[in-house]
C-alpha positions as CSV (number, residue, x, y, z in Angstrom):
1,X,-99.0,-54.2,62.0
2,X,-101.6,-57.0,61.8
3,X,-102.6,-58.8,64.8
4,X,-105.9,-60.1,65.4
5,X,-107.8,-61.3,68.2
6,X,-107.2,-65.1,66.8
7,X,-103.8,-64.8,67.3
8,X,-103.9,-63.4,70.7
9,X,-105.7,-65.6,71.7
10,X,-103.8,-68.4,69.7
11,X,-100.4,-67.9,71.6
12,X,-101.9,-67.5,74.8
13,X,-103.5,-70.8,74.8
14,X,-100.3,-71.7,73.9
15,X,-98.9,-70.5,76.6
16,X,-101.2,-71.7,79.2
17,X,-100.8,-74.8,78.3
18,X,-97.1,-74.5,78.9
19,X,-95.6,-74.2,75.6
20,X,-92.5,-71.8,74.8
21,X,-92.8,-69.1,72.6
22,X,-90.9,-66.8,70.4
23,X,-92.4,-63.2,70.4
24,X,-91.3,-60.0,68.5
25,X,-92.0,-58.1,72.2
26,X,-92.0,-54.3,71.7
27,X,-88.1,-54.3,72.9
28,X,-86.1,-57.0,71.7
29,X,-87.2,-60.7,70.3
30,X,-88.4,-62.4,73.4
31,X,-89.1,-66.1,74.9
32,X,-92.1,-66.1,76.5
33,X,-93.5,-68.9,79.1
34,X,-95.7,-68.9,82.1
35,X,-94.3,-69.2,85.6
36,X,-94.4,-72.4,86.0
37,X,-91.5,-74.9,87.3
38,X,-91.4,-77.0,84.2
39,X,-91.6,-73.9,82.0
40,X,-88.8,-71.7,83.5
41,X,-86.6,-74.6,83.6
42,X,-87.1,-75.2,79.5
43,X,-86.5,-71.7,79.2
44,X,-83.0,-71.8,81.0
45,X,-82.5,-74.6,78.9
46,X,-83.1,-73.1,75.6
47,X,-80.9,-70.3,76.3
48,X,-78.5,-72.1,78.3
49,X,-78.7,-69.4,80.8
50,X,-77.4,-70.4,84.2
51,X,-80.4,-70.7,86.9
52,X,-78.6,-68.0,88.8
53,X,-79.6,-65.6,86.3
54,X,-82.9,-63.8,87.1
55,X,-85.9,-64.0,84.2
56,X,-87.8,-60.9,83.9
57,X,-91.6,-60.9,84.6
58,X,-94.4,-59.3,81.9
59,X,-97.8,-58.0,83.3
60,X,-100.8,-56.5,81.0
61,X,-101.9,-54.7,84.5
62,X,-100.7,-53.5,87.8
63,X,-103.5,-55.8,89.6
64,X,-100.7,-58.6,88.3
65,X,-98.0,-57.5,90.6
66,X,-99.8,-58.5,93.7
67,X,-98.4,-62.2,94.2
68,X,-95.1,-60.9,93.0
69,X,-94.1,-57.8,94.5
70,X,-94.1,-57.0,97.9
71,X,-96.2,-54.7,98.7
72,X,-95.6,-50.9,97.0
73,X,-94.0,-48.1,99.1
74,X,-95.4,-44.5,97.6
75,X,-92.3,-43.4,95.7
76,X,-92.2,-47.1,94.2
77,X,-95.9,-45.7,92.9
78,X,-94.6,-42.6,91.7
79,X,-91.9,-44.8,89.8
80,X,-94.5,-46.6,88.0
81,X,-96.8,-43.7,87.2
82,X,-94.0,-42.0,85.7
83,X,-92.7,-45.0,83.1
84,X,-95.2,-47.2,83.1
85,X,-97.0,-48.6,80.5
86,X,-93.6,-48.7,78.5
87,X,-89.7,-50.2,77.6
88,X,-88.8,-49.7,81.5
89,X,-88.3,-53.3,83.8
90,X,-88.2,-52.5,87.1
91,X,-86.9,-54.2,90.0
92,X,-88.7,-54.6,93.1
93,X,-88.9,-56.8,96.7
94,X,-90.3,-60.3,95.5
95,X,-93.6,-61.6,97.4
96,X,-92.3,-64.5,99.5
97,X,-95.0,-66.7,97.1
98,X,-93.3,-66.1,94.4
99,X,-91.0,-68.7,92.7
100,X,-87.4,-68.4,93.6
101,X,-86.7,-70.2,89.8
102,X,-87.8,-67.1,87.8
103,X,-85.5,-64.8,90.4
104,X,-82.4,-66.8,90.0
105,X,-82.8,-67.0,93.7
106,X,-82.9,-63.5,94.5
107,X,-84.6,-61.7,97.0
108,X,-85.6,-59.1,94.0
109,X,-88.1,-59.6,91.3
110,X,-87.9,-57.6,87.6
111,X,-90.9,-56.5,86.4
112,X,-92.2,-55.2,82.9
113,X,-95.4,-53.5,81.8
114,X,-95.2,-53.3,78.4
115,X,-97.0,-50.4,76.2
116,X,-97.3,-52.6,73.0
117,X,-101.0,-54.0,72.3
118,X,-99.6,-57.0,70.9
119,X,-98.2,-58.1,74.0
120,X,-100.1,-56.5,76.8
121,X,-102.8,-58.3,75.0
122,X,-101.2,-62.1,75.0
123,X,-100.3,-61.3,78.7
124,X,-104.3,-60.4,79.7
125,X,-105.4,-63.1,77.5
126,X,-103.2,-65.7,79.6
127,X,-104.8,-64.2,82.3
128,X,-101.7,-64.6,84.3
129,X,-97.9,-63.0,84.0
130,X,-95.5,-64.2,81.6
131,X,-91.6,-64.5,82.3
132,X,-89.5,-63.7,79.4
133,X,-85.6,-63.0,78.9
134,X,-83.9,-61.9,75.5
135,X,-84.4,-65.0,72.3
136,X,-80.7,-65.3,72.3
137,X,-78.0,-68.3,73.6
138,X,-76.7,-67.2,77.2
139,X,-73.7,-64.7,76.6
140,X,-74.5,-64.2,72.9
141,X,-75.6,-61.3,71.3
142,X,-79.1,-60.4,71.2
143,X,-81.2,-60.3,68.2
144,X,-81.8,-57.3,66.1
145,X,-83.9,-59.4,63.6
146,X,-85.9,-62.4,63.0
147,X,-82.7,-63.5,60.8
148,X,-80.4,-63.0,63.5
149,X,-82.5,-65.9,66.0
150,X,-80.1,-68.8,66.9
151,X,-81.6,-72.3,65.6
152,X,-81.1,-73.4,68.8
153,X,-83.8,-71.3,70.4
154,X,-86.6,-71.6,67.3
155,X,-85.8,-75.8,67.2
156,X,-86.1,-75.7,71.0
157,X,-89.4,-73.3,71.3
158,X,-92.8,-74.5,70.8
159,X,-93.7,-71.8,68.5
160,X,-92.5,-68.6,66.9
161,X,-94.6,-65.8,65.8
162,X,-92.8,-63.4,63.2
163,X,-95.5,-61.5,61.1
164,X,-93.2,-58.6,62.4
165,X,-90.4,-57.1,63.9
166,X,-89.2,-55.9,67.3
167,X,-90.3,-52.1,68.0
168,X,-87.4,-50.8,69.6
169,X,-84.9,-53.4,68.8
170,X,-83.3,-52.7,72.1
171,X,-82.8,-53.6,75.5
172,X,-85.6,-52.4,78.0
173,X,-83.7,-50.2,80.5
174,X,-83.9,-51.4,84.1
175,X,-84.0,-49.5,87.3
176,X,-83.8,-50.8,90.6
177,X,-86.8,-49.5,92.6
178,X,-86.1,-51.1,95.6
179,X,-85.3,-48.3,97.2
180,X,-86.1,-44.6,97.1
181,X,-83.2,-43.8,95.7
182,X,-83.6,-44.8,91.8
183,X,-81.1,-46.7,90.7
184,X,-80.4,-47.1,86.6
185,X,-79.0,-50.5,86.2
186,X,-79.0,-50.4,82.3
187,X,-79.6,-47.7,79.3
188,X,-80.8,-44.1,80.3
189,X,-84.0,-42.6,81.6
């Protein structure tokens, strides 16, 4: 895979300065923004997703929860040590500072650290978290390939990157760490 540090730090300027962005992430093919107001609502937009709907939330390091998550209990640690850098979103109290618009509203906040340089590297280089959510139409199915990528979301998005393909070319699977019991929302551990 070639990816140099031009083109890191290419789509993160992009990103900063508020452009949409479509991104082979290490799961699935991704729209990427930064949490901003005017950003998130493009992105609901774009996929026609209903503002209800929850955006997920992409960190390079754990310093970027703080402002997001509320404060870690010790076996919402352990959680993270255990899958964490990796395809894992997990779902924690939100930070009353957060934005309700990336949460759909809800009191609960997902949360990726992904373990794919490509990424982890746009995310520091923004300097800043980065929402995503699936480069698909609301409802629709999701990707497996560049080829597959409605022309509604590449004529809508600022910018599309696809030198290469999805890692995975699945869903992250999500837990709910809210509590100590774990909870597995989607896929298998």
């Amino acid at each position: 895979m070639i990816f140099n540090s031009n083109k890191i730090r290419d789509i993160a300027g992009r990103l900063r300065s508020g452009q949409v962005v479509v991104f082979p992430c290490d799961t699935v093919w991704g729209i990427l923004g930064i949490v901003r107001d005017d950003v998130v609502n493009r992105i609901y937009e774009i996929k026609k997703r209903k503002k209800s709907m929850p955006l997920l939330v992409l960190i390079a390091d754990l310093n970027m929860l703080r402002g997001i998550a509320k404060p870690l209990k010790s076996y919402q640690k352990q959680n993270i040590e255990k899958y964490w850098p990796g395809p894992v979103t997990m779902i924690f109290k939100k930070s009353a500072e957060f934005p309700d618009i990336v949460t759909g509203g809800l009191s609960t906040v997902g949360v990726r650290f992904p373990d794919f340089k490509p990424l982890s590297s746009i995310i520091a280089e923004t300097g800043e978290p980065v929402i995503s959510t699936s480069a698909n139409i609301s409802m629709t199915a999701i990707p497996g390939n560049r080829k597959e990528i409605s022309e509604q979301i590449i004529e809508k998005s600022d910018y599309i990157y696809d030198d290469f393909e999805p890692e995975l070319g699945q869903e992250s699977i999500v837990i709910d760490c809210v509590y100590e019991e774990l909870k597995v929302l989607r896929g298998k551990l």
